[in-house]
PAVEXTOR-685475 format. One record per residue (C-alpha): x, y, z. Coordinates in pm, 1 decimal. Example, Ala and Ser with C-alpha at 12.3 -4.5 7.8 and 13.67 -1.06 7.14 Angstrom:
BEGIN
+----------+----------+----------+
:       c1 :       c2 :       c3 :
+----------+----------+----------+
:   1230.0 :   -450.0 :    780.0 :
:   1367.0 :   -106.0 :    714.0 :
+----------+----------+----------+
//
This chain:
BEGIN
+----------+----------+----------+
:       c1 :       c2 :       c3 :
+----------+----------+----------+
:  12847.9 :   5072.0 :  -2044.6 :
:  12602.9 :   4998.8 :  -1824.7 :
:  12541.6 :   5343.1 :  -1669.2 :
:  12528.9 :   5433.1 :  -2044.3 :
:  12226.7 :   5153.5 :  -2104.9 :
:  12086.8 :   5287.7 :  -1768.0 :
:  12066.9 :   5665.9 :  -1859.2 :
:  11934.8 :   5597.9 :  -2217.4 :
:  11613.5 :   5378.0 :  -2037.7 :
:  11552.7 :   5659.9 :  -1799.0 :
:  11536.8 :   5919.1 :  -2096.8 :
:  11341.4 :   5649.8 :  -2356.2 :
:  11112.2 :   5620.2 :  -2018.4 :
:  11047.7 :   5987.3 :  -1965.8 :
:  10989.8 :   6043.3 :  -2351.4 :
:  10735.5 :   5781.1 :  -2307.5 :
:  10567.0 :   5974.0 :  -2022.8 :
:  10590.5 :   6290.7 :  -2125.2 :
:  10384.8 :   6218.2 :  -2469.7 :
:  10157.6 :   5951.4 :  -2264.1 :
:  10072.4 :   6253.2 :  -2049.3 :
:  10033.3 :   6511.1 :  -2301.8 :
:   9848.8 :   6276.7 :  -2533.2 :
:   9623.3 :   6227.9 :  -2237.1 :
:   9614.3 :   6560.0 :  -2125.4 :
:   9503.7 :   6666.6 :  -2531.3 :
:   9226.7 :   6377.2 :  -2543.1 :
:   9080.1 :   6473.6 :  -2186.0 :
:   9055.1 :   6848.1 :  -2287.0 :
:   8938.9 :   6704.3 :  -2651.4 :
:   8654.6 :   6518.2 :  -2495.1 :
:   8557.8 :   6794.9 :  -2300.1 :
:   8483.5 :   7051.0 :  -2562.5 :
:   8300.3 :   6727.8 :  -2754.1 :
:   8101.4 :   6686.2 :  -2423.8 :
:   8027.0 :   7147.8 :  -2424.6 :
:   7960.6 :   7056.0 :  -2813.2 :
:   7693.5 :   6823.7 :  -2730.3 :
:   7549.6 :   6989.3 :  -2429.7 :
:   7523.9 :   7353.5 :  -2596.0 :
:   7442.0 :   7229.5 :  -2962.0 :
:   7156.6 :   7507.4 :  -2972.1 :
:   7406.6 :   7763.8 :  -2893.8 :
:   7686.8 :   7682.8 :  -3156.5 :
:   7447.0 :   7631.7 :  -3475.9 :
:   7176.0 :   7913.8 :  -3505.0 :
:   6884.1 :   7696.5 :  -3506.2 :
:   6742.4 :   7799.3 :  -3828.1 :
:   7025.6 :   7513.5 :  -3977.7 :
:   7018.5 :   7188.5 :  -4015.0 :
:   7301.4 :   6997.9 :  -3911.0 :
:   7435.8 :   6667.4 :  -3783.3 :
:   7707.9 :   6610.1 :  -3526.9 :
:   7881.6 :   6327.0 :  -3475.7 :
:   8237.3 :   6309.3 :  -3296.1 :
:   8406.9 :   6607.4 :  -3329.7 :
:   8271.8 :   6739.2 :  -3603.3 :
:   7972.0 :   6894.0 :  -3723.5 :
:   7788.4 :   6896.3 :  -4021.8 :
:   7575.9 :   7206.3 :  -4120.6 :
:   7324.9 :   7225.6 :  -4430.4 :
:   7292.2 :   7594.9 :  -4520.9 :
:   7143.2 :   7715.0 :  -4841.9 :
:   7363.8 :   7770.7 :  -5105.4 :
:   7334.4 :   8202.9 :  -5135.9 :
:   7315.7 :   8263.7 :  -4755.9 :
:   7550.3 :   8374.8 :  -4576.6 :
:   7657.7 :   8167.8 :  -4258.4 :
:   7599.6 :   8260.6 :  -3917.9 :
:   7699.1 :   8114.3 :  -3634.1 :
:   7687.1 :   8167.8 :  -3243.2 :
:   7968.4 :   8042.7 :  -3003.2 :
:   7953.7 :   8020.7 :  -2626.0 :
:   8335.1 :   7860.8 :  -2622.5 :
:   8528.7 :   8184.8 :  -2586.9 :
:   8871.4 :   7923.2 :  -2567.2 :
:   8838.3 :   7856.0 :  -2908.1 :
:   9015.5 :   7971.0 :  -3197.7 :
:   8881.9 :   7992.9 :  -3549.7 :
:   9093.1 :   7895.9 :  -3806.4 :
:   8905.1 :   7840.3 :  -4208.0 :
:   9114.0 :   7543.0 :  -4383.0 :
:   9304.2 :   7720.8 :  -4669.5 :
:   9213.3 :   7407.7 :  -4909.3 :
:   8883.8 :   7348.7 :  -4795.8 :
:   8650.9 :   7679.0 :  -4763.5 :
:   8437.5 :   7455.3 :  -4704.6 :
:   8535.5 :   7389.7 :  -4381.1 :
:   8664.5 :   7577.4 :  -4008.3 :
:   8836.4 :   7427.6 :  -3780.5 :
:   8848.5 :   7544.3 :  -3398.3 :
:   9102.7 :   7476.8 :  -3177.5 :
:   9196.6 :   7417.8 :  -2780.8 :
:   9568.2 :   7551.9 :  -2789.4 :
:   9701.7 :   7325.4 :  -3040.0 :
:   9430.5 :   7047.3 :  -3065.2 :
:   9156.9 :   7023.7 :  -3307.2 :
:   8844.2 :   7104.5 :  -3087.3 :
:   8620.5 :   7035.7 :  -3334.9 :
:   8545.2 :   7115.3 :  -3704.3 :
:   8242.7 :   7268.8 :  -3899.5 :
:   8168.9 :   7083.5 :  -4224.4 :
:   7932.2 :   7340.9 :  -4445.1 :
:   7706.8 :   7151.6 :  -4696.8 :
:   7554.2 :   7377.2 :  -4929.8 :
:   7222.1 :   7317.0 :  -5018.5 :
:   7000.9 :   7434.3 :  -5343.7 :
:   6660.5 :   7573.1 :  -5297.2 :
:   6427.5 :   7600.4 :  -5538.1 :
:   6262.1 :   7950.1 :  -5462.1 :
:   5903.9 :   8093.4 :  -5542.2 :
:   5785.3 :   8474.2 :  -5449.8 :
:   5420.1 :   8496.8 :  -5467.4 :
:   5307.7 :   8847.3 :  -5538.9 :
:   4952.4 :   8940.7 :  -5436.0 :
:   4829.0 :   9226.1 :  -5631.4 :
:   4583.1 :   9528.3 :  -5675.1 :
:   4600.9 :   9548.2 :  -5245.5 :
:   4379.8 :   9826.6 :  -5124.9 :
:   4012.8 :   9838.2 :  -5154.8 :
:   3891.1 :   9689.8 :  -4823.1 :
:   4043.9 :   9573.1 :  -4508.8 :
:   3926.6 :   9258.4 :  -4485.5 :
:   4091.4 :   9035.3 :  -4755.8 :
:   4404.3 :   9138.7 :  -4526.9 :
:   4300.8 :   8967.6 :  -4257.3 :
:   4195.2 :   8684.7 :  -4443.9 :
:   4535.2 :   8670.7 :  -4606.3 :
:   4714.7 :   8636.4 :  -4217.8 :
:   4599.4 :   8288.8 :  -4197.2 :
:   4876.0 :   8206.8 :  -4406.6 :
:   5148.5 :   8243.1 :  -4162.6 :
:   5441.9 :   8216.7 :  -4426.1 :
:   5668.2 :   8480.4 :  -4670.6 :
:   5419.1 :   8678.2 :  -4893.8 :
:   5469.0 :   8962.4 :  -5133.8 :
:   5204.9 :   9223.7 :  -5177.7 :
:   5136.8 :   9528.9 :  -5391.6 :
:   4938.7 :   9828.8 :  -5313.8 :
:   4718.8 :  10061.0 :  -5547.1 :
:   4799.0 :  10392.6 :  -5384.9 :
:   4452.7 :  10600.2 :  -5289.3 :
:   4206.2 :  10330.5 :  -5298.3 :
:   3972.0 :  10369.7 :  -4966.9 :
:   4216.7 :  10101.6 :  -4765.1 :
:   4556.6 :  10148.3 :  -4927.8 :
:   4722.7 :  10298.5 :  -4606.0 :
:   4527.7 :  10098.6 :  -4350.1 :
:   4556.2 :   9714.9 :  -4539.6 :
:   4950.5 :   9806.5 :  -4618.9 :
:   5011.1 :   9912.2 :  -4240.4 :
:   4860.8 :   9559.6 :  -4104.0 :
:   5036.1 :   9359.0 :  -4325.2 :
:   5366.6 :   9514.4 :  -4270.9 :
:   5297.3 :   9466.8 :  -3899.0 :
:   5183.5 :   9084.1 :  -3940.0 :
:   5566.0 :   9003.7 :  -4134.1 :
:   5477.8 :   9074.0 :  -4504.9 :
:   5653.2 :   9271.1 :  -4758.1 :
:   5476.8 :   9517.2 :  -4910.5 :
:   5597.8 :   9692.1 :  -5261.7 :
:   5433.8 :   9976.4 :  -5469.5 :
:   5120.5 :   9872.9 :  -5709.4 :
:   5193.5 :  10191.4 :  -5920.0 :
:   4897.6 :  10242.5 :  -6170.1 :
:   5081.4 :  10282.1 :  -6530.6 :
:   4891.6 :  10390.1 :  -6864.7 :
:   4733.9 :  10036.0 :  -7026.0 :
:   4652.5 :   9965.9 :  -7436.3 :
:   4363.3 :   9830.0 :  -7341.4 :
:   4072.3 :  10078.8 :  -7209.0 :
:   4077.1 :  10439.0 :  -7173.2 :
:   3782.3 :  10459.8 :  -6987.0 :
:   3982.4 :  10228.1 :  -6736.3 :
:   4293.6 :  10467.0 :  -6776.4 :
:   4048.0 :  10819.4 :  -6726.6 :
:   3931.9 :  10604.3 :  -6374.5 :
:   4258.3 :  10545.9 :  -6262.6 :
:   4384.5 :  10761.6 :  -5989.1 :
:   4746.2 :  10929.0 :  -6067.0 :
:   4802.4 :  10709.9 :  -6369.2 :
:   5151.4 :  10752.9 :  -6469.3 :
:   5120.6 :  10827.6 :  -6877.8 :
:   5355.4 :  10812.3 :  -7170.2 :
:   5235.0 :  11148.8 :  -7254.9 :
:   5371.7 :  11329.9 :  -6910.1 :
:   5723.9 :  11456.9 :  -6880.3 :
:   5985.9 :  11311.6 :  -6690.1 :
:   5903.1 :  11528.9 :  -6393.5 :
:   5538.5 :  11469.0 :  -6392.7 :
:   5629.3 :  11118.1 :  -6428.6 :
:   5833.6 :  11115.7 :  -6067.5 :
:   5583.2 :  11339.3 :  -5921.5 :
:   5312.3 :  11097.8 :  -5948.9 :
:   5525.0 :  10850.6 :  -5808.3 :
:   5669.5 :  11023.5 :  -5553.7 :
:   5306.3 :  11049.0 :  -5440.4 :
:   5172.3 :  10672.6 :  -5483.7 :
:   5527.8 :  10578.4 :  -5299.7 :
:   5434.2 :  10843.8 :  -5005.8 :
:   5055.3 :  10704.0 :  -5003.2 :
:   5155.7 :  10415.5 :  -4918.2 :
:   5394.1 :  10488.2 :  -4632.8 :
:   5728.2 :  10426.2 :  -4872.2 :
:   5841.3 :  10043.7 :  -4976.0 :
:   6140.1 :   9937.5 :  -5119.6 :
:   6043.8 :   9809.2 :  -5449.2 :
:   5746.2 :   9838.8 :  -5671.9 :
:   5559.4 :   9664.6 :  -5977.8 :
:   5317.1 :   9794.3 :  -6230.8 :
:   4955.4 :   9782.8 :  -6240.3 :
:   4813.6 :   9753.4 :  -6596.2 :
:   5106.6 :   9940.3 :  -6760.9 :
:   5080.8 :   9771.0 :  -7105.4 :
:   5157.2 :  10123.5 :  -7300.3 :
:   5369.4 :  10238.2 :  -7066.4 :
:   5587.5 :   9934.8 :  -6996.0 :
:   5677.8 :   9880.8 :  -7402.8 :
:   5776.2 :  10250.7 :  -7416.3 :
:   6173.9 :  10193.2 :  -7368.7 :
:   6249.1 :  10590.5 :  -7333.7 :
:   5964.7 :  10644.8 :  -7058.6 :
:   6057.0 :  10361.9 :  -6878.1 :
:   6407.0 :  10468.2 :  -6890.3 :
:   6269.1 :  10799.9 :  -6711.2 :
:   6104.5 :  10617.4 :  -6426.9 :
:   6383.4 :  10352.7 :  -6380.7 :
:   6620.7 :  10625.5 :  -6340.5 :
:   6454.4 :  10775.5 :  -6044.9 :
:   6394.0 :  10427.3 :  -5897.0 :
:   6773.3 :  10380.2 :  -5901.2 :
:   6802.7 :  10684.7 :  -5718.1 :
:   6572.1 :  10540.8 :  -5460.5 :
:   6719.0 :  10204.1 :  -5436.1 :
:   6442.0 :  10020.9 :  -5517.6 :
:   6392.0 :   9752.7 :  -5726.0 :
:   6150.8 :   9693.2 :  -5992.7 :
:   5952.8 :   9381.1 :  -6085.2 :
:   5783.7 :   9346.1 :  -6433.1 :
:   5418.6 :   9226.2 :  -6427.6 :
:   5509.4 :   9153.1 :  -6733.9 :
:   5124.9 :   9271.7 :  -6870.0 :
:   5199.7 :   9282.4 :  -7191.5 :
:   5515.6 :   9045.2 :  -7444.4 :
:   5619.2 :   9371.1 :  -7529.8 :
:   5732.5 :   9534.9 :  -7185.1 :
:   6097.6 :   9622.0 :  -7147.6 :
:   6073.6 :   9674.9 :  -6825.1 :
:   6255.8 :   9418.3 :  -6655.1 :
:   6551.4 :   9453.0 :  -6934.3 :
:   6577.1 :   9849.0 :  -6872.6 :
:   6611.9 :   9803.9 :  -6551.5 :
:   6911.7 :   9531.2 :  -6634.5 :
:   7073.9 :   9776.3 :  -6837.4 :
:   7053.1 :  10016.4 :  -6567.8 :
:   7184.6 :   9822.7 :  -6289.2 :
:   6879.6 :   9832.7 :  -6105.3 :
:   6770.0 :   9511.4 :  -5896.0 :
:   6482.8 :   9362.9 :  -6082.9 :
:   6254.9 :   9027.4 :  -6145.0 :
:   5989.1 :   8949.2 :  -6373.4 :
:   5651.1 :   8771.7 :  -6328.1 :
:   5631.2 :   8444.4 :  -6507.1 :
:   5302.2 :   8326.9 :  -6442.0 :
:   4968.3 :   8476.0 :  -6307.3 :
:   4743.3 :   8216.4 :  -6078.1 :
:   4426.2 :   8359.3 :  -6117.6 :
:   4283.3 :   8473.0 :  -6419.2 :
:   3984.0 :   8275.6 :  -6343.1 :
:   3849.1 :   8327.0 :  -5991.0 :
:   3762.1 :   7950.1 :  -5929.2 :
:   3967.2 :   7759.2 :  -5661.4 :
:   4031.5 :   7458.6 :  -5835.0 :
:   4129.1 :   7691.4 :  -6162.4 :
:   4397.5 :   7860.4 :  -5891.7 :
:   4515.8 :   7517.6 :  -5716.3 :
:   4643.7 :   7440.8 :  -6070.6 :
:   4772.6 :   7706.8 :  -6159.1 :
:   4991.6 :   7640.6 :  -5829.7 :
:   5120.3 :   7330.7 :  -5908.4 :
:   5228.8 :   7513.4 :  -6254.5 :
:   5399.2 :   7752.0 :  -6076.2 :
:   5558.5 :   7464.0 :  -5834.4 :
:   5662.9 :   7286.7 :  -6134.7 :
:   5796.6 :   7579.9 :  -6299.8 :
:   6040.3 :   7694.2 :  -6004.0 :
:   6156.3 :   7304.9 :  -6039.3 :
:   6289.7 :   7338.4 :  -6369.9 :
:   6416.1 :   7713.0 :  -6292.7 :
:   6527.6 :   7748.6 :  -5995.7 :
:   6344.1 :   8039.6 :  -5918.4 :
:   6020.5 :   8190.6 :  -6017.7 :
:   5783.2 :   8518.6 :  -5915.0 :
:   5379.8 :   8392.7 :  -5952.2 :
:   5098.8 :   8683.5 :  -5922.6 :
:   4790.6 :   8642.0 :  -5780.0 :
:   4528.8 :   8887.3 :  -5651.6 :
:   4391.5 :   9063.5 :  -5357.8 :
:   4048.1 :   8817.0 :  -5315.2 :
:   3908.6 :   8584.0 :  -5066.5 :
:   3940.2 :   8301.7 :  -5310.2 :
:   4309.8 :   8336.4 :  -5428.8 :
:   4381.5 :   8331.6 :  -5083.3 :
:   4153.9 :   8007.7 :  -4961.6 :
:   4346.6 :   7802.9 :  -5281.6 :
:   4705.7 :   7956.0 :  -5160.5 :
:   4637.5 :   7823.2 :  -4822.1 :
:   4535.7 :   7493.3 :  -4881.2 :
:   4839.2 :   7434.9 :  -5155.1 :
:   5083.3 :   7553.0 :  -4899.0 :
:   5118.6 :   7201.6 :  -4767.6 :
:   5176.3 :   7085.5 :  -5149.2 :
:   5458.8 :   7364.8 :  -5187.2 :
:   5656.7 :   7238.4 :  -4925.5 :
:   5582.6 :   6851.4 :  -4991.1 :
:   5778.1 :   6937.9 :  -5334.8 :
:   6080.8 :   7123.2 :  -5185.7 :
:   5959.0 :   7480.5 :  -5250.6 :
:   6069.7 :   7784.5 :  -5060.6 :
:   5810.1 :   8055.9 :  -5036.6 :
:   6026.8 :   8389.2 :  -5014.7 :
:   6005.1 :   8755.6 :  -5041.5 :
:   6042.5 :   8926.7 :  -5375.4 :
:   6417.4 :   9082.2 :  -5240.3 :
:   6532.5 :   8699.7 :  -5246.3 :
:   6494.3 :   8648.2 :  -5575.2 :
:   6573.6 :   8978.0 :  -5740.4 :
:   6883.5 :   8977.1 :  -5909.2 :
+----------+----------+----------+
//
């Protein structure tokens, strides 16, 4: 009996140290990824996140359509995404929980700002690269600058689309002065010659708006012609929206092509404090939507009220972002 009583303490005592041993053995190697965690924070979270860390786990705010990306320097660990949860990864040491990646999605109200009618001089370029954030502009094709302003902008970080001149209601003699106006009158080949030649002009782009365009955006079949070319391209198309009665952006819907629509323009008076306002409509208006494309013009003064509302943008949670963020 009692060798019995002394065998069973001598195997409850090395069941005790085994899992005292392992359980210290799992915490020490625990800590130690916690401590790499902590030390090489920049390297696990690209540092365009936000995120928190506490313990073992980590808590990253990414925006709610992007697409997560992260960068490891822990080649030990092993990714595995909770099945429950997509939410959250977890990465283990062998067996242990290493640590854990919390993802908090985030919504972001989203604003393109288009600046049009790019083209006629050089210098409203440069003035325009004092505003070091995400702006859209459109080209005229064959205006004295078109190739020279579009060049240094692309090469300063901006996206640059097609301006493509389109056939307006409004004046003729503006329509006759015009350089390769696209018309409703021209054929479907004529029609993708002329753009074919404004796209080339301008050293290519991947999406395009119109300038004027009030006939030729409310003419369903001609639009259809254009659109279909477009789609051949992938481009997308954004509606200026000139005129109530374009059906621009919903051909392009119907066509499956990647499209947007302007909702307000900023500077139909060229006044700063008229612009500024027109800013904060714009601001307000991406609130309540969500998202929201704003055009404004190629001039000095456009571009001195955009840069001093850039600090009131971001004060009200507004991400300035190219046109290809917002298309849908």
């Amino acid at each position: 009996m009692k060798k019995f009583i002394i065998v069973l303490a001598i195997i409850i005592l090395g069941i005790f140290v085994y899992y005292e041993y392992n359980n210290y053995i799992s915490n020490e190697k625990s800590n130690e990824i916690v401590s790499d965690i902590k030390n090489i924070k920049n390297e696990i979270i690209n540092s365009n996140y936000k995120f928190e860390l506490k313990d073992k786990s980590v808590t990253v705010f990414i925006e709610e359509d992007e697409i997560p990306e992260f960068r490891f320097d822990l080649k030990v660990l092993k990714e595995k995404r909770d099945a429950k949860n997509k939410n959250i990864i977890n990465f283990f040491n062998g067996d242990i929980i290493a640590f854990k990646i919390k993802i908090n999605w985030i919504k972001v109200n989203k604003l393109a700002i288009l600046i049009d009618d790019v083209g006629e001089n050089l210098s409203t370029a440069y003035k325009f690269s004092n505003i070091k954030e995400k702006l859209n502009f459109a080209t005229i094709p064959f205006l004295r600058d078109s190739k020279k302003a579009t060049s240094y902008l692309r090469k300063n970080g901006y996206n640059v689309i097609l301006h493509m001149p389109m056939e307006s209601l409004g004046s003729e003699y503006l329509n006759k002065r015009t350089k390769d106006l696209i018309r409703t009158t021209m054929t479907k080949k004529e029609i993708i010659n002329r753009f074919e030649k404004g796209l080339e002009n301008i050293g290519g782009a991947k999406g395009f708006n119109n300038h004027m365009g009030s006939k030729f955006t409310s003419n369903k079949e001609k639009m259809e012609e254009l659109l279909e070319y477009v789609k051949e391209k992938n481009m997308y198309y954004i509606d200026s929206r000139t005129t109530s009665k374009s059906v621009g952006y919903k051909t392009a819907k119907e066509l499956n092509i990647k499209t947007y629509y302007c909702s307000i323009f900023l500077d139909n008076e060229k006044n700063v404090e008229y612009i500024e306002k027109r800013i904060k409509l714009a601001v307000e208006k991406t609130k309540k939507y969500g998202k929201l494309v704003a055009i404004g013009h190629y001039n000095k003064i456009t571009e001195e009220a955009l840069e001093n509302m850039i600090p009131y943008i971001k004060e009200n949670g507004i991400k300035l972002v190219f046109l290809n963020e917002v298309i849908e």
